[in-house]
KEVO-826619 format. One record per residue (C-alpha): x, y negated, z negated; residue in three letters. Coordinates in nm, 2 decimals. Layout:
BEGIN
((X,Y,Z),'ALA')
...
This chain:
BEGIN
((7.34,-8.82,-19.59),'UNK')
((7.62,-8.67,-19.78),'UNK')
((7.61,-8.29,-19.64),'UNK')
((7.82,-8.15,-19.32),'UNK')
((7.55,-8.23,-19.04),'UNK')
((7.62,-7.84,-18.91),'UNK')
((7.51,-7.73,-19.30),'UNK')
((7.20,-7.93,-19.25),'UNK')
((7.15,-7.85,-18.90),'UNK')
((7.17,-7.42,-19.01),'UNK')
((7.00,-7.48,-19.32),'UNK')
((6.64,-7.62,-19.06),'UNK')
((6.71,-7.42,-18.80),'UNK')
((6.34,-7.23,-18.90),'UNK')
((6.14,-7.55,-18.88),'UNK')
((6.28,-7.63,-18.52),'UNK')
((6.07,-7.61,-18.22),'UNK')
((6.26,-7.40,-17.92),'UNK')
((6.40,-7.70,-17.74),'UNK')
((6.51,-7.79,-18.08),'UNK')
((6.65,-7.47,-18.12),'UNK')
((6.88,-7.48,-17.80),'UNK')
((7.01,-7.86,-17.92),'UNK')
((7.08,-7.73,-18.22),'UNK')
((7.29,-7.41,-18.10),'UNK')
((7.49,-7.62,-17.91),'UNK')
((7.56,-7.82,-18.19),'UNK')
((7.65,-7.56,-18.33),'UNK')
((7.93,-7.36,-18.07),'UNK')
((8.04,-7.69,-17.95),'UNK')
((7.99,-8.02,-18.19),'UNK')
((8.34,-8.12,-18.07),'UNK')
((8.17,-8.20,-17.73),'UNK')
((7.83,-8.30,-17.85),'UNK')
((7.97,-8.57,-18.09),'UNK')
((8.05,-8.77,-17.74),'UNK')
((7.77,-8.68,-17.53),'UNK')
((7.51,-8.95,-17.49),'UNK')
((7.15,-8.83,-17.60),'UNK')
((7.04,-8.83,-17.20),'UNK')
((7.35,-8.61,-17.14),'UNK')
((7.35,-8.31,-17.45),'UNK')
((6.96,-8.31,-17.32),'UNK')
((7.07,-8.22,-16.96),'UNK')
((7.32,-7.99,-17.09),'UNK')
((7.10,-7.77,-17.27),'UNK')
((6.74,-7.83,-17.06),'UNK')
((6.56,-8.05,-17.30),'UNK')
((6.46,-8.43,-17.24),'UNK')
((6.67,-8.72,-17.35),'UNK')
((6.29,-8.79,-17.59),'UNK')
((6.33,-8.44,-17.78),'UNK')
((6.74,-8.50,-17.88),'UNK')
((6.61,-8.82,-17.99),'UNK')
((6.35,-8.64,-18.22),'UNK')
((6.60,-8.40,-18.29),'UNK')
((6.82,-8.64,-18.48),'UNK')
((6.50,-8.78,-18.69),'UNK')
((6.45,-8.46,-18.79),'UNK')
((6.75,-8.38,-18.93),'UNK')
((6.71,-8.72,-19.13),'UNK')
((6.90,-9.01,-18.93),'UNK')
((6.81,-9.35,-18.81),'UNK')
((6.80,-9.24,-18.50),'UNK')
((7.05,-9.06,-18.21),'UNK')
((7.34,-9.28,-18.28),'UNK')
((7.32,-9.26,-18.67),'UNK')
((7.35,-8.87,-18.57),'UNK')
((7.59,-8.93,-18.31),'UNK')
((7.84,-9.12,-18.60),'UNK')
((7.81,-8.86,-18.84),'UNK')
((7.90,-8.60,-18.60),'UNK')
((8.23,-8.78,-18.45),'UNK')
((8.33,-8.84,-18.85),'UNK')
((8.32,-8.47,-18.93),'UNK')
((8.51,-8.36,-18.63),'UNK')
((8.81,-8.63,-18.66),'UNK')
((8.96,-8.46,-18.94),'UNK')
((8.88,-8.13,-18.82),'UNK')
((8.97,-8.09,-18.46),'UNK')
((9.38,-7.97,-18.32),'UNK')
((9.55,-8.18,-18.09),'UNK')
((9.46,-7.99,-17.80),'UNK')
((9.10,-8.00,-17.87),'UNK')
((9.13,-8.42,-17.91),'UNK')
((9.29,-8.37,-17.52),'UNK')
((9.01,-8.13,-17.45),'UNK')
((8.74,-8.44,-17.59),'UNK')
((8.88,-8.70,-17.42),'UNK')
((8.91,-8.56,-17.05),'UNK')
((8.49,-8.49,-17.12),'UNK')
((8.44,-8.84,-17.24),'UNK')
((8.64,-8.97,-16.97),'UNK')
((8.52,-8.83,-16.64),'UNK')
((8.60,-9.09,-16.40),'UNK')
((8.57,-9.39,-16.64),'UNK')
((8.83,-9.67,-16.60),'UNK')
((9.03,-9.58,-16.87),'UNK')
((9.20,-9.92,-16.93),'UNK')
((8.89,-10.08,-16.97),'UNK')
((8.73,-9.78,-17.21),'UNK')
((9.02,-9.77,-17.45),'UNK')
((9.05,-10.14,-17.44),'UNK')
((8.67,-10.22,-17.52),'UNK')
((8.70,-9.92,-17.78),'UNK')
((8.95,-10.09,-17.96),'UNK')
((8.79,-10.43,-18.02),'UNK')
((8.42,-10.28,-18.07),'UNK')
((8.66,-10.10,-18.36),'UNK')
((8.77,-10.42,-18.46),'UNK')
((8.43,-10.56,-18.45),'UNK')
((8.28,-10.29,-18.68),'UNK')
((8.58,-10.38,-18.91),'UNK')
((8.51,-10.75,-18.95),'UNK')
((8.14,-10.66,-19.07),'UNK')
((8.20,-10.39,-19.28),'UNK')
((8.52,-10.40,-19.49),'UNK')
((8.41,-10.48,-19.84),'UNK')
((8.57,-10.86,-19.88),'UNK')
((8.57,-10.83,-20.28),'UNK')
((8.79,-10.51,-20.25),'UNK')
((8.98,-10.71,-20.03),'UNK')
((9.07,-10.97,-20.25),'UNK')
((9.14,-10.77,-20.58),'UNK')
((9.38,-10.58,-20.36),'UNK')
((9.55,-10.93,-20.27),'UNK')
((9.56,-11.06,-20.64),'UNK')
((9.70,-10.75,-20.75),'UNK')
((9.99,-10.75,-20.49),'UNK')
((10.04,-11.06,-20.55),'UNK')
((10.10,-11.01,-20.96),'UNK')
((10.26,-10.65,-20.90),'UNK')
((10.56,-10.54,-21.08),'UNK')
((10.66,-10.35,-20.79),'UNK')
((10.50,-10.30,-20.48),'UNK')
((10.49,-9.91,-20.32),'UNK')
((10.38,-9.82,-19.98),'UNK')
((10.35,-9.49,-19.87),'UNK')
((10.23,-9.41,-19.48),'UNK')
((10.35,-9.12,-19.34),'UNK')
((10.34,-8.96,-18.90),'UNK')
((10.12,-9.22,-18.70),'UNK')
((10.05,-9.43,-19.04),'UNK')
((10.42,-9.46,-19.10),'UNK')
((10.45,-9.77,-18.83),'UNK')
((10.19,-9.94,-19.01),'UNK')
((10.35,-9.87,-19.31),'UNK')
((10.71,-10.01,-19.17),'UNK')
((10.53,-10.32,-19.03),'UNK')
((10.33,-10.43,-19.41),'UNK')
((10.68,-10.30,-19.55),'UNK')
((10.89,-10.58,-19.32),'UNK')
((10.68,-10.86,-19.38),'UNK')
((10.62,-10.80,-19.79),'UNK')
((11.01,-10.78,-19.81),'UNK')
((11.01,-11.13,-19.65),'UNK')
((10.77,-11.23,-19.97),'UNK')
((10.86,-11.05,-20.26),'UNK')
((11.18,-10.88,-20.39),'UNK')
((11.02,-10.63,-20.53),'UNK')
((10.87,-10.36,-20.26),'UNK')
((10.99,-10.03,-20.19),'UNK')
((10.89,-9.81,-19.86),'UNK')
((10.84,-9.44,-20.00),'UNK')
((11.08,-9.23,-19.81),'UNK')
((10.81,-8.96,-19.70),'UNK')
((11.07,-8.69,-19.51),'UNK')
((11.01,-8.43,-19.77),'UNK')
((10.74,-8.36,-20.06),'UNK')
((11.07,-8.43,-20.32),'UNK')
((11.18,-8.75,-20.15),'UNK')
((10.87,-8.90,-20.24),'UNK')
((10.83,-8.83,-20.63),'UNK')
((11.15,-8.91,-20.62),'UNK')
((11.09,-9.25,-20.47),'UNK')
((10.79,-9.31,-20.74),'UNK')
((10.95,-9.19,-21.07),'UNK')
((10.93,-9.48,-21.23),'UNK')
((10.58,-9.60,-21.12),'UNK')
((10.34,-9.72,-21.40),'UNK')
((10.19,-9.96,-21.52),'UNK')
((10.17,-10.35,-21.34),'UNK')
((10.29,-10.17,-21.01),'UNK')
((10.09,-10.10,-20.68),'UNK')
((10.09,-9.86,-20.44),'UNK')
((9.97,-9.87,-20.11),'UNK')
((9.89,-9.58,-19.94),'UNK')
((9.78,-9.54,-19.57),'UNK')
((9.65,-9.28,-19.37),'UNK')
((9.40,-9.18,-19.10),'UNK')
((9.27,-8.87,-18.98),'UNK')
((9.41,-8.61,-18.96),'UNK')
((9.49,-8.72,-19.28),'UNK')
((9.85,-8.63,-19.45),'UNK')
((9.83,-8.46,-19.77),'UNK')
((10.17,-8.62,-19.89),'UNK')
((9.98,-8.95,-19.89),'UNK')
((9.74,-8.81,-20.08),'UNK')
((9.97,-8.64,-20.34),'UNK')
((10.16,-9.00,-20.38),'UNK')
((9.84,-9.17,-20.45),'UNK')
((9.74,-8.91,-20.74),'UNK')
((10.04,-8.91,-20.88),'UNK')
((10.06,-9.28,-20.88),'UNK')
((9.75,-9.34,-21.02),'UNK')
((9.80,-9.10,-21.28),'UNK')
((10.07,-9.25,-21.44),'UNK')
((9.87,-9.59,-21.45),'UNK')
((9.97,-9.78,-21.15),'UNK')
((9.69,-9.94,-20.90),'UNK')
((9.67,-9.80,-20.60),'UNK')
((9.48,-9.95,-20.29),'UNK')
((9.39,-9.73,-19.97),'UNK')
((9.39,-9.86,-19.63),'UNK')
((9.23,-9.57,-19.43),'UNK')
((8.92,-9.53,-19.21),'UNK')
((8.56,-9.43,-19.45),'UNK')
((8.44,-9.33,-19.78),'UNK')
((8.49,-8.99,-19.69),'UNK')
((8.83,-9.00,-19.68),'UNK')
((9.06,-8.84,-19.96),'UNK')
((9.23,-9.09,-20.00),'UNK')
((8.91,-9.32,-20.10),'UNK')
((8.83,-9.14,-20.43),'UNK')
((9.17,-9.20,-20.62),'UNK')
((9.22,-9.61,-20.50),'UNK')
((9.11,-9.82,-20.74),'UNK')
((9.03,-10.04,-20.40),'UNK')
((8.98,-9.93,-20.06),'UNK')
((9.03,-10.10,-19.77),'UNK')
((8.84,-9.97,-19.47),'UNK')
((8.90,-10.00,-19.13),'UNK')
((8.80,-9.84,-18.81),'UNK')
((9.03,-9.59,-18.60),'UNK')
((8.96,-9.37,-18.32),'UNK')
((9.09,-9.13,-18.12),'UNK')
((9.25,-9.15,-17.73),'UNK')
((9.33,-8.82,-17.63),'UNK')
((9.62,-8.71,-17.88),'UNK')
((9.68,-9.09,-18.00),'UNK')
((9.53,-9.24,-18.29),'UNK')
((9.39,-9.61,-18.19),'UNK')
((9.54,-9.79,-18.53),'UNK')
((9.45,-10.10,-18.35),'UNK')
((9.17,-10.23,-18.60),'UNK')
((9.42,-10.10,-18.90),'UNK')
((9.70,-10.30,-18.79),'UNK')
((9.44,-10.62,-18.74),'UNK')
((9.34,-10.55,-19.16),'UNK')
((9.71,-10.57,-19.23),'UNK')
((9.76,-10.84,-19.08),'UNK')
((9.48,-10.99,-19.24),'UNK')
((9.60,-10.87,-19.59),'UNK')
((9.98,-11.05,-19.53),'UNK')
((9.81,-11.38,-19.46),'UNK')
((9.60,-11.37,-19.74),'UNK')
((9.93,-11.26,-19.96),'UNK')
((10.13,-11.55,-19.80),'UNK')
((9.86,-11.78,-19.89),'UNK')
((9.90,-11.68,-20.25),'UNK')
((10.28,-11.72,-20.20),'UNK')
((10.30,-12.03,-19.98),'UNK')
((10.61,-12.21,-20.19),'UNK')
((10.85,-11.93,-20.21),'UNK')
((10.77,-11.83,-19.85),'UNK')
((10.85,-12.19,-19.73),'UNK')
((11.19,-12.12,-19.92),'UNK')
((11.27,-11.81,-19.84),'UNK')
((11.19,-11.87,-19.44),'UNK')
((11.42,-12.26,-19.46),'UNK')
((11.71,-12.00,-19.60),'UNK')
((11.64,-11.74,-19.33),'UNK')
((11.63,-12.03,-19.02),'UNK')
((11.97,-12.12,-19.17),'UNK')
((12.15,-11.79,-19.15),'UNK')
((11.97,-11.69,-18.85),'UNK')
((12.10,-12.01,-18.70),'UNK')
((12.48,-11.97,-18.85),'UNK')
((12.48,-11.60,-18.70),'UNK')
((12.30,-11.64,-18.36),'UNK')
((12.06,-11.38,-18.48),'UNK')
((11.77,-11.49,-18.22),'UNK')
((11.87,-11.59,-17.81),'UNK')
((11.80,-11.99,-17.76),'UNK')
((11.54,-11.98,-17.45),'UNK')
((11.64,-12.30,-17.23),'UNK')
((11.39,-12.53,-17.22),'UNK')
């Protein structure tokens, strides 16, 4: 289903039957809350039976109550301030152990991941890195760690990577001038999604080079200008981003790169123990 579930959901509104009706209204004046309420839950909060949100979401077209449930959440992450994510999460919370809740979260997001990231994509992103002219990588707020960490550990393979300075609009067509063709740029951002991000890709795919998105659906802006997109899941805790599946993709990608690089890494790494050693850059642990 490719429209806004509140579109469709105002657009049937005439065919609905009244408990249908009052599911549908709350939707409506509160979808930030609905998107986390279980189907036994919205039904109690608006006085229908767990059986009729279930029909609800049938009608409207989806697979079922969580198929609705899914869209809903992937409207709203884009869409909903800071204090409304604080305002979510205290309702989804309750009196939940929270450890446990973010934890699980964070490897069913991991999970989901593992069986949908398209593994073709994947690989034409690696063989393109790996033959790159110059490597770009652009992540800017909460994306900007992920960025630094993909950043750290290309540096320690190629000698040819650059990490867009993303402090100003300017500073980062300044950074890409001289993209084109043979180079890649690697863009990364989840919602709420940063438009500089956005703006690098473009303009680095317009003038020719490859660009590859690592961000969270086919929804996302960045997804339509990537030649390949790399999708992993993300979530929200309260006003924190969960990047944990993200960081588990990149990770994933700098092995697969290393792989393709296993001779100079061996080099580059018996040079690095050397100095290291020579300048006491690491503490010995006794044994």
């Amino acid at each position: 289903m490719n429209r806004d579930i509140l579109t469709v959901i105002q657009d049937s509104m005439h065919t609905f039957s009244k408990g249908q009706r009052k599911i549908a209204n709350f939707i409506l004046e509160s979808y930030d809350k609905a998107a986390f309420m279980t189907a036994s839950r919205l039904g109690q909060r608006v006085g229908v039976s767990e059986s009729t949100v279930v029909r609800f979401a049938f009608e409207l077209g989806y697979d079922g109550y969580p198929d609705m449930q899914r869209s809903l959440q992937k409207m709203i992450r884009n869409r909903l301030t800071t204090v409304q994510r604080i305002e979510v999460t205290n309702d989804r919370l309750g009196d939940q152990d929270l450890l446990s809740m973010v934890l699980q979260s964070d490897v069913e997001k991991i999970r989901q991941t593992l069986e949908e990231l398209d593994r073709d994509s994947f690989y034409k992103a690696v063989d393109a890195i790996v033959s790159a002219r110059k490597i770009y990588i652009i992540g800017v707020r909460s994306s900007a760690a992920i960025a630094s960490f993909l950043h750290f550990y290309f540096n320690l393979i190629f000698d040819n990577v650059v990490l867009v300075s993303a402090n100003t609009a300017s500073e980062i067509f300044e950074s890409l001038l001289r993209v084109g063709e043979g180079d890649v740029v690697v863009g990364i951002s989840f919602p709420r999604y940063s438009s500089r991000t956005v703006q690098a890709l473009s303009f680095a795919r317009d003038r020719g080079a490859t660009t590859v998105a690592i961000t969270d659906s086919e929804t996302s802006p960045l997804a339509p200008i990537s030649r390949y997109t790399l999708m992993a899941r993300s979530d929200m805790a309260s006003f924190v981003d969960s990047l944990v599946a993200p960081l588990s993709l990149v990770n994933a990608l700098l092995v697969a790169v290393s792989q393709r690089k296993n001779e100079d890494l061996a080099r580059t790494f018996h040079t690095l123990e050397e100095i290291w050693e020579e300048y006491g850059v690491y503490e010995k642990v006794p044994e």
